[in-house]
N, C-alpha and C positions, 0 to 999 in steps of 0.2 A: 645193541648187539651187532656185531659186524656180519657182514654177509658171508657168504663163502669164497666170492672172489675178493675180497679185500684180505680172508686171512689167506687163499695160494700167494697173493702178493707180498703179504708180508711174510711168508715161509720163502719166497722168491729172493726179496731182500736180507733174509738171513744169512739164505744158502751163499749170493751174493758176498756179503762181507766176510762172512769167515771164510770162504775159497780165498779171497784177495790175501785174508792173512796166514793161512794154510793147507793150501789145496791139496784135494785127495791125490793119493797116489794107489789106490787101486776099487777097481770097480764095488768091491765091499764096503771099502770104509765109504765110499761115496754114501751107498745104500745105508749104512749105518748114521751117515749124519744126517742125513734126508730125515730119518727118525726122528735123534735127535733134536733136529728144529721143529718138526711136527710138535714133539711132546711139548718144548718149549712155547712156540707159539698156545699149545691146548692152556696151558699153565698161563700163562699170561692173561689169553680170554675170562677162563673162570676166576682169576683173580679179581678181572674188572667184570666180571658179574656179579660176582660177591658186594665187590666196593659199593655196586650202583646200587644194589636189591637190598642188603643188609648192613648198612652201614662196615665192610666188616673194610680194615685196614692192615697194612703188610709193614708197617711203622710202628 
């Protein structure tokens, strides 16, 4: 299970790469993808909880 500073990091490096390929343009939408990666990052995590605990697979 990842800690909680490994997933701000990797919510760090999302925010990171999709700014490079389309940076907000106003203080909402920032806040909007801030979300956005949260949920993404949540999604990922319990995917690879699944993987590890239940054999379950996204294949």
């Amino acid at each position: 299970m990842r800690t909680e500073a490994e997933i701000r990091e990797r919510i760090e490096q999302l925010e990171s790469r999709y700014d490079d390929y389309d940076p907000p343009s106003s203080e909402l939408e920032d806040t909007a993808e801030i979300a956005v990666l949260r949920a993404i990052e949540e999604l990922e995590w319990v995917l690879e909880e699944y993987d590890d605990a239940a054999g379950f697979t996204t294949s």
